[in-house]
RODRENBA-74080 format. One record per atom (N, C-alpha, C): x negated, y negated, z; atom name; residue number from 0. Coordinates in Angstrom, 3 decimals. Each point is the difference from the previous one (the first is absolute). Layout:
% RODRENBA-74080
+----------+----------+----------+------+-----+
|       c1 |       c2 |       c3 | atom | seq |
+----------+----------+----------+------+-----+
|        X |        Y |        Z |   CA | NUM |
...
+----------+----------+----------+------+-----+
% end
This chain:
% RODRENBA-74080
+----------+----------+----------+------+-----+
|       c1 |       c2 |       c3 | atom | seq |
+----------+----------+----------+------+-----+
|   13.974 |   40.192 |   19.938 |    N |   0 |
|    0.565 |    0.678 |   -1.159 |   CA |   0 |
|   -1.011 |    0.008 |   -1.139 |    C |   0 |
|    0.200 |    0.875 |   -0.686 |    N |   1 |
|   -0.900 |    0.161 |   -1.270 |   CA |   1 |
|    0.750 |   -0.516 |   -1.360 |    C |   1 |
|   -1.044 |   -0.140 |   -0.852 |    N |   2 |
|    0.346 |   -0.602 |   -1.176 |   CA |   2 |
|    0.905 |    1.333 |   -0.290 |    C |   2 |
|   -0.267 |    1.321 |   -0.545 |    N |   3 |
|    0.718 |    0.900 |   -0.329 |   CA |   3 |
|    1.231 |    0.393 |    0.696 |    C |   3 |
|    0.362 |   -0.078 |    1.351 |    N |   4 |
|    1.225 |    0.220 |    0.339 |   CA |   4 |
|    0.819 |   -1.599 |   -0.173 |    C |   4 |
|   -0.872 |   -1.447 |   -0.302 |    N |   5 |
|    0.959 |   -0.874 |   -0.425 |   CA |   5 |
|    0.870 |    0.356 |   -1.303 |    C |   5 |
|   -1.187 |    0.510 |   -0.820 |    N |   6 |
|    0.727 |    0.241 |   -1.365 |   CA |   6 |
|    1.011 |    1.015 |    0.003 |    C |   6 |
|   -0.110 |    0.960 |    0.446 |    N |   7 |
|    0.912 |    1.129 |    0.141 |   CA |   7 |
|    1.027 |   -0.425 |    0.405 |    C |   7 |
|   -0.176 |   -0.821 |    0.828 |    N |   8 |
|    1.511 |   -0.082 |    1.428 |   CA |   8 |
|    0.738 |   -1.494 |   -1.140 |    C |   8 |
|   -0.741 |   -1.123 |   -0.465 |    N |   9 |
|    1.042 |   -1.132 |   -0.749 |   CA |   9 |
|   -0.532 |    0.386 |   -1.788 |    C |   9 |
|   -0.555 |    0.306 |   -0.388 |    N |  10 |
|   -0.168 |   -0.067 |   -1.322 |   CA |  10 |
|   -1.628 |   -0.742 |   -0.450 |    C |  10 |
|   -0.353 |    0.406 |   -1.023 |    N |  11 |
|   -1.457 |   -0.538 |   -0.358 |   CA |  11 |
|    0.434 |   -1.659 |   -0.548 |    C |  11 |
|    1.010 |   -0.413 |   -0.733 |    N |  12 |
|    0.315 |   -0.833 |   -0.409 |   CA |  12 |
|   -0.176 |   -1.121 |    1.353 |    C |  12 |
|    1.156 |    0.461 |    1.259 |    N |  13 |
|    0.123 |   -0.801 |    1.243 |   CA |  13 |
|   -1.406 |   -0.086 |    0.566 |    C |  13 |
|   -0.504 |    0.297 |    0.201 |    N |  14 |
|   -1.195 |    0.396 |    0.650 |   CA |  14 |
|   -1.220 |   -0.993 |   -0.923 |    C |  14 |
|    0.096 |   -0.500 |   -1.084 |    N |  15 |
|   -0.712 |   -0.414 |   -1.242 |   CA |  15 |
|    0.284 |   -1.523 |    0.693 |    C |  15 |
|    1.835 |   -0.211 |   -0.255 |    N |  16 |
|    0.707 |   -0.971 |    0.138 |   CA |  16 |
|   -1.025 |   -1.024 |    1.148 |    C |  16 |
|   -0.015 |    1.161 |    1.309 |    N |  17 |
|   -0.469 |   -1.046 |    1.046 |   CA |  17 |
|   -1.324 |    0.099 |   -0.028 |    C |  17 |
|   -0.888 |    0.645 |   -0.454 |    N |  18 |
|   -1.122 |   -0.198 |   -0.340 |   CA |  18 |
|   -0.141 |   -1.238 |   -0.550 |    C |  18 |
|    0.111 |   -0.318 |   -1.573 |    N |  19 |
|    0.053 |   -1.259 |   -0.444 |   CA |  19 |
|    0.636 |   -1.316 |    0.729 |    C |  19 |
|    1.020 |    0.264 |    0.657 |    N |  20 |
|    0.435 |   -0.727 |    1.044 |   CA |  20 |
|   -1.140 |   -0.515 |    1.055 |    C |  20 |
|   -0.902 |    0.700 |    0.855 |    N |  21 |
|   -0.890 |   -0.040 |    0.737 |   CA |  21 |
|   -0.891 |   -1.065 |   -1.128 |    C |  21 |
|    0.150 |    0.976 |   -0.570 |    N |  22 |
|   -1.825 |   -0.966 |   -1.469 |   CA |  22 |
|    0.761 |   -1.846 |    0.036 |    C |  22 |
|    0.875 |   -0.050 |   -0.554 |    N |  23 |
|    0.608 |   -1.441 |    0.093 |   CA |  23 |
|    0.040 |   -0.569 |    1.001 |    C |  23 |
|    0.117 |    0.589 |    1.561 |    N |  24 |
|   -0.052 |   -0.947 |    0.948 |   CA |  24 |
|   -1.361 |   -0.016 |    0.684 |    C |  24 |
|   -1.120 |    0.683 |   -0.378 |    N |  25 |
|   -1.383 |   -0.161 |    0.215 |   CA |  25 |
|   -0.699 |   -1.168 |   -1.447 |    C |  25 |
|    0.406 |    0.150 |   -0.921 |    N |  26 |
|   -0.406 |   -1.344 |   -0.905 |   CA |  26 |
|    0.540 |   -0.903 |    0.188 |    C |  26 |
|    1.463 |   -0.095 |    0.289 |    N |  27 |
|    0.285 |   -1.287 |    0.547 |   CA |  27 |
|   -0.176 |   -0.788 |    0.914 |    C |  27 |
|   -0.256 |    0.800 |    1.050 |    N |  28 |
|   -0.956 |   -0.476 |    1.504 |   CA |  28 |
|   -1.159 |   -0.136 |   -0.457 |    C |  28 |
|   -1.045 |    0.204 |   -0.809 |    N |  29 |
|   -1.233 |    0.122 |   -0.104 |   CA |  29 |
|    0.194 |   -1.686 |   -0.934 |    C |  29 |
|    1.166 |   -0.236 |   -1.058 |    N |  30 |
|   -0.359 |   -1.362 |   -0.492 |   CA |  30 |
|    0.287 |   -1.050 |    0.828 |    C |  30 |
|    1.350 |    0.562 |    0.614 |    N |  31 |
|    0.101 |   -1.078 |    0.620 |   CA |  31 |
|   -1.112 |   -0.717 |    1.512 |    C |  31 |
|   -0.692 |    1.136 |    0.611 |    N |  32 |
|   -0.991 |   -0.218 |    1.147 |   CA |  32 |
|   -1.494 |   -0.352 |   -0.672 |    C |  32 |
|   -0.520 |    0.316 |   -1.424 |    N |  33 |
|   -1.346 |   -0.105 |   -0.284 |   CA |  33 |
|   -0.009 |   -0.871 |   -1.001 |    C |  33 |
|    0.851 |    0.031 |   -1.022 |    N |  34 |
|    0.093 |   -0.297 |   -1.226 |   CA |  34 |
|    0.443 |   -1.634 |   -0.261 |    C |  34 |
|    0.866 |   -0.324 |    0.411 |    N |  35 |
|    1.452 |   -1.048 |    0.406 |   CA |  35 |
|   -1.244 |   -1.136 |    0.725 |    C |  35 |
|    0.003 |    0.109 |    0.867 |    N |  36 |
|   -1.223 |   -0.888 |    0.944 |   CA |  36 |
|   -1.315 |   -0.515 |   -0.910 |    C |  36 |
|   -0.320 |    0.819 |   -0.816 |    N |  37 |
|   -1.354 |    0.100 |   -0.648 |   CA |  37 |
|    0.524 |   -1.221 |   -1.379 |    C |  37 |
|    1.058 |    0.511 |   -0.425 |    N |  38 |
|    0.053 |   -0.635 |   -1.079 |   CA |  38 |
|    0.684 |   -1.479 |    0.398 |    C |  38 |
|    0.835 |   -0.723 |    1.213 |    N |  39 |
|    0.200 |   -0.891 |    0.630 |   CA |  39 |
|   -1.243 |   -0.751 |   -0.119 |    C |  39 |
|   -1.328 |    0.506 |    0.930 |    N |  40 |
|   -0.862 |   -0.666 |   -0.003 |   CA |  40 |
|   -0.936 |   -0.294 |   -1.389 |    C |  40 |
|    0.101 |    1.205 |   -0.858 |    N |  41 |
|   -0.602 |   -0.667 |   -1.392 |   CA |  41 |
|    0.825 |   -0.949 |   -0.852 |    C |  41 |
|    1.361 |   -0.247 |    0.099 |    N |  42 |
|    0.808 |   -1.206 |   -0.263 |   CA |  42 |
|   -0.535 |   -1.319 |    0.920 |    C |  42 |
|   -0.254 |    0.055 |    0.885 |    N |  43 |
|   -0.540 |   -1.065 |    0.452 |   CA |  43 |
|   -1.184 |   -0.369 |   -0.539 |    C |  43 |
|   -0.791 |    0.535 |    0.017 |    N |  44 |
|   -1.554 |   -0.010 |   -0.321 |   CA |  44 |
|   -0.133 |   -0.700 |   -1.886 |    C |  44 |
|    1.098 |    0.627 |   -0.745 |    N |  45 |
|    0.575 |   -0.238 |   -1.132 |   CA |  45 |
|    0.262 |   -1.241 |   -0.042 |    C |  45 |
|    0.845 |   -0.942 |    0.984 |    N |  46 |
|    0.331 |   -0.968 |    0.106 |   CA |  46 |
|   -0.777 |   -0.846 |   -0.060 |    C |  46 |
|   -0.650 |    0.240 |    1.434 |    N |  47 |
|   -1.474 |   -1.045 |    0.586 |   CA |  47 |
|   -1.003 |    0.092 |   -1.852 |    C |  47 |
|   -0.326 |    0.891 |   -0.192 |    N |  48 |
|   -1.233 |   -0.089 |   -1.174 |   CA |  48 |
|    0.820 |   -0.816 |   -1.273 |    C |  48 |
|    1.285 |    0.216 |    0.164 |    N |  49 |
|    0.775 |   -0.745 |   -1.603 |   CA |  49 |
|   -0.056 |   -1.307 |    0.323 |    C |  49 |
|   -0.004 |   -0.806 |    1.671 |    N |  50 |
|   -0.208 |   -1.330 |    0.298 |   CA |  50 |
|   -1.032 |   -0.354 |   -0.268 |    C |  50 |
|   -1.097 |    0.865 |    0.439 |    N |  51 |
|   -1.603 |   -0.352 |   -0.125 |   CA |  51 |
|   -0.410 |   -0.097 |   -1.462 |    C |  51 |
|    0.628 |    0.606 |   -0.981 |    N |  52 |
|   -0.407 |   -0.562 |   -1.415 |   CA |  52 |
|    0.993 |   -0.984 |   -0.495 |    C |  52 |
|    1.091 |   -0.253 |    0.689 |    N |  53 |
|    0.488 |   -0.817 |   -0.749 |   CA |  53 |
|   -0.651 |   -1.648 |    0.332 |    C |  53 |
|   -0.802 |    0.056 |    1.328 |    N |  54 |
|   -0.940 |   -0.878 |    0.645 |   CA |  54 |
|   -1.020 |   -0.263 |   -0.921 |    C |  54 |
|   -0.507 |    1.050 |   -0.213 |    N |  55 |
|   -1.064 |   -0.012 |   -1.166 |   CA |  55 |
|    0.616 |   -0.403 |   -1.273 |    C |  55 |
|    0.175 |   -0.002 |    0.067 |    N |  56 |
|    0.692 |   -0.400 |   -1.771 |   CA |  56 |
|    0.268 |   -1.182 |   -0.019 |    C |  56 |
|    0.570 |   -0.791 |    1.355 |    N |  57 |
|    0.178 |   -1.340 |   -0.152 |   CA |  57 |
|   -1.530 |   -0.922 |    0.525 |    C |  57 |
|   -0.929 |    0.696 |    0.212 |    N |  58 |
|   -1.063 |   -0.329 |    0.456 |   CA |  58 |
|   -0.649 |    0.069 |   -1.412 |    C |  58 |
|    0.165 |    0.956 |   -0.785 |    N |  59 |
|   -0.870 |   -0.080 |   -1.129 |   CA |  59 |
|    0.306 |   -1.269 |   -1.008 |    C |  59 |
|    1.569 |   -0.077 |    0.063 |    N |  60 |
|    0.819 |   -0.881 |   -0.492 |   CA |  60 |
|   -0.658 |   -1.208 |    0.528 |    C |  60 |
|   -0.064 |   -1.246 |    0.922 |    N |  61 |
|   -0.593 |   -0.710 |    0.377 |   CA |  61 |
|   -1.623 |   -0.061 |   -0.462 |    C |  61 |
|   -0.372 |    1.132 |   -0.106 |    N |  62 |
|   -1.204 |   -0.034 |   -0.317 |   CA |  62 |
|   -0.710 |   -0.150 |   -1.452 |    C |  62 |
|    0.671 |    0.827 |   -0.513 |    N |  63 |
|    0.502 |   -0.607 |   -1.645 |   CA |  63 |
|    0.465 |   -1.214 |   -0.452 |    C |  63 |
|    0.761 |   -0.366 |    1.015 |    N |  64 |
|   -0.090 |   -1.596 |   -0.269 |   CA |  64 |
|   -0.987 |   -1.494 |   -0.233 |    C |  64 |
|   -0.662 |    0.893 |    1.489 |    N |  65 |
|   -1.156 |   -1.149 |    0.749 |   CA |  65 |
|   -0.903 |    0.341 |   -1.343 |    C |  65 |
|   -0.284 |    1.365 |   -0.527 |    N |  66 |
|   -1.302 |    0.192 |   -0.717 |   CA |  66 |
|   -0.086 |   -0.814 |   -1.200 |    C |  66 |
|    1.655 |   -0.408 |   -0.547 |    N |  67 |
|    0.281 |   -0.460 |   -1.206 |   CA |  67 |
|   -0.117 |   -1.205 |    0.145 |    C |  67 |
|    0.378 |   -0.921 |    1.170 |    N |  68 |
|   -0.281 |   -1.372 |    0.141 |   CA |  68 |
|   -0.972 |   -0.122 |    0.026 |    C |  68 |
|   -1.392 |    0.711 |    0.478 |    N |  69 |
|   -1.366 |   -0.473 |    0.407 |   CA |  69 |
|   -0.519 |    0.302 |   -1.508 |    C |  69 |
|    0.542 |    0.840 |   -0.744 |    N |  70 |
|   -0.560 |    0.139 |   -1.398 |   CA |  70 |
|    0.465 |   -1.244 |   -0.807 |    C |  70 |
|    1.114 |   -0.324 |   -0.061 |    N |  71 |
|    0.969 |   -0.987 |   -0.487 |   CA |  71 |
|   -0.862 |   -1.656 |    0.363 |    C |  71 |
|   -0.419 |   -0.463 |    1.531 |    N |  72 |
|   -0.767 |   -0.814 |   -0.024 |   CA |  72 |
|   -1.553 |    0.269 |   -0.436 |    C |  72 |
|   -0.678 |    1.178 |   -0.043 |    N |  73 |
|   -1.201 |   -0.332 |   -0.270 |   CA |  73 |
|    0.108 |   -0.106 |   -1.700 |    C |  73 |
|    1.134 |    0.360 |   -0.791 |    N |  74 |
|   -0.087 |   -0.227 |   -1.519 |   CA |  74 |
|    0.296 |   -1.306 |   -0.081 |    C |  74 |
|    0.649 |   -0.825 |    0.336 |    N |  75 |
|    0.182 |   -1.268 |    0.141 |   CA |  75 |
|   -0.890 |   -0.766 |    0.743 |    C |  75 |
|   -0.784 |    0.149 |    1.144 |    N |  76 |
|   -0.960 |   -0.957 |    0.438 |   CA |  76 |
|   -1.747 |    0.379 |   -1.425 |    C |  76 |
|    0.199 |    1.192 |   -0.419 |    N |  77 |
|   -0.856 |    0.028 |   -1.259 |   CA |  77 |
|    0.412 |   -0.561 |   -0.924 |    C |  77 |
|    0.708 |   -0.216 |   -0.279 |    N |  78 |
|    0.888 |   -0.539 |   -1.217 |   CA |  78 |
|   -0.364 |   -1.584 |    0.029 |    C |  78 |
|    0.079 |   -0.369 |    1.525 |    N |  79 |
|   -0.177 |   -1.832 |    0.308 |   CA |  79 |
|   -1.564 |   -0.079 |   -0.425 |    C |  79 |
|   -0.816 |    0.971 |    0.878 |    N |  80 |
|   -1.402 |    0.086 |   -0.480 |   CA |  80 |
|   -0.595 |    0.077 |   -1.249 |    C |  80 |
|    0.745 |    0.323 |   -0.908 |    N |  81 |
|   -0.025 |    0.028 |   -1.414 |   CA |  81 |
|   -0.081 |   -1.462 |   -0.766 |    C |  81 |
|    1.359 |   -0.088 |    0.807 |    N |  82 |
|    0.503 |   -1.229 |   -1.154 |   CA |  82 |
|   -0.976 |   -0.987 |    0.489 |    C |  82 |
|   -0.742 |   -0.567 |    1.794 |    N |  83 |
|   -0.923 |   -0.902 |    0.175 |   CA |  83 |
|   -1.948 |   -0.051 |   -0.471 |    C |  83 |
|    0.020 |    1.088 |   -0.121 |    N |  84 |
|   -1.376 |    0.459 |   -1.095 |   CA |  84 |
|   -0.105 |   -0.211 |   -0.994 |    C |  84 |
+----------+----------+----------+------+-----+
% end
């Protein structure tokens, strides 16, 4: 059948109707088969990298610590060196 005897025979309106009809069930198959999957796996990936800095952060944390104690004793073992001179 042709587009022109669809319109003729139900109306341009009907004929529109399932057109757009068609368009909605080709985007919706298209998110749900390409789209849906894709963004699943970048939620994961999202996940894993938000663990991996929050790793880091407690690594820097520790590390900020250690740097402050080793600063903390060498002002105080200078400090002893001071006062025995």
């Amino acid at each position: 059948m042709d587009i022109v005897d669809l319109v003729q025979k139900f109306g341009f309106p009907t004929v529109m109707v399932m057109g757009l009809g068609y368009f909605v069930f080709f985007v919706w198959q298209t998110i749900t088969k390409t789209i849906d999957p894709s963004v699943n796996e970048m939620k994961k990936t999202i996940i894993r990298l938000t663990d991996q800095l929050r790793l880091l952060d407690q690594d820097m944390i520790r590390l900020k610590e250690k740097v402050d104690t080793v600063v903390k004793l060498k002002e105080q073992n200078d400090a002893k060196r001071k006062k025995q001179s």
